[in-house]
N, C-alpha and C positions, 0 to 999 in steps of 0.2 A: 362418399355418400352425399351426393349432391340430391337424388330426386328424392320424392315425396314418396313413391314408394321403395327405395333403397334404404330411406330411415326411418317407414315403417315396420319391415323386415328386420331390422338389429332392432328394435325396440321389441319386436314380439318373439324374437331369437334369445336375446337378450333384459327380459321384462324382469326375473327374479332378481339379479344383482344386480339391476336396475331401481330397484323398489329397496331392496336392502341398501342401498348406498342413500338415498332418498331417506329412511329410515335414522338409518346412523347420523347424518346429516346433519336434518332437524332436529333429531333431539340433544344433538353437541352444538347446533348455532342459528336456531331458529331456523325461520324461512328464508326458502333459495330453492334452488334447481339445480338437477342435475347436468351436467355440462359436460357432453361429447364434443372431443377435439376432432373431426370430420377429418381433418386434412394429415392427422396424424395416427394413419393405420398402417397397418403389416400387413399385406396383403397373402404373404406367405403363409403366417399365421392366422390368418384371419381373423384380428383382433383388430379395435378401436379402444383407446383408452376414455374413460368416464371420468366423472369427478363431483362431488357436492361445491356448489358452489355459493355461501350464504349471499341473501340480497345486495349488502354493502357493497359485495367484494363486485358481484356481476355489474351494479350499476356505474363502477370503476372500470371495469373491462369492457362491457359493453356501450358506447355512448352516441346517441343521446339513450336511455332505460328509460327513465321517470315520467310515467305518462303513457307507455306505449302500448300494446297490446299483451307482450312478454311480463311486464311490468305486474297487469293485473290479472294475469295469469295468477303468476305466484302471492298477491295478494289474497285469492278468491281461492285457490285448491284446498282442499282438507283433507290435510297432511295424513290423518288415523287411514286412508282409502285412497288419496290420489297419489299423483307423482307429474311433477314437472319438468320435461326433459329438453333440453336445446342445441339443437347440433349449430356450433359456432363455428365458423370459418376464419380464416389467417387475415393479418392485413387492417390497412387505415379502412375505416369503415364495417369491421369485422358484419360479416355477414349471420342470419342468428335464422334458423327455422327451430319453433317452439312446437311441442304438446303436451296438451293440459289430457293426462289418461286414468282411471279407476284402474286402479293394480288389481289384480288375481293372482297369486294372494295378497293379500293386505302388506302394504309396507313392512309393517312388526313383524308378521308371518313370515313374510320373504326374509328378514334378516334373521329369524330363527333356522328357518332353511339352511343361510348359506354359514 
């Protein structure tokens, strides 16, 4: 999932346990994002695995964070209605495409869902 629209496509394939993982998240470790491993899918299965990833941990994993566009992303989303999703790539330099999106259904919603 390198293009822009390949990881628009799993985000709107993929939007409810996306928003539920988002959900669970936050409310066990504050603000973060959720964090698609791009480079580690099954293509067979046609899966990508996701993950909450609290601020601390991404600004560790991802560097330089602090300051960037991804940064205040997650600063600025509201958590009750959005979701912050980032397909991160392998390697020195990891590579990071963010979106800041309004879930349908709501975060809470989607995790009563799934």
């Amino acid at each position: 999932m390198r293009t822009r629209e390949e990881q628009i496509a799993f985000i709107q394939k993929n939007g409810v346990p996306i928003a539920a993982c988002a959900h669970h998240g936050h409310k066990a470790h504050g603000r973060g994002l959720v964090a698609v491993n791009c480079d580690d899918h099954d293509e067979v299965a046609g899966t990508v695995p996701f993950t909450f990833l609290p601020e601390a941990l991404v600004a560790k994993v991802v560097e330089p964070y602090y300051g960037t566009k991804e940064a205040q992303m997650v600063a600025g989303y509201e958590p009750s209605i959005e979701v912050v999703v980032c397909f991160i790539g392998a390697g020195k330099g990891r590579r990071m495409d963010c979106y800041r999106f309004r879930s349908t259904p709501s975060p809470q919603q989607a995790a009563e869902i799934e």
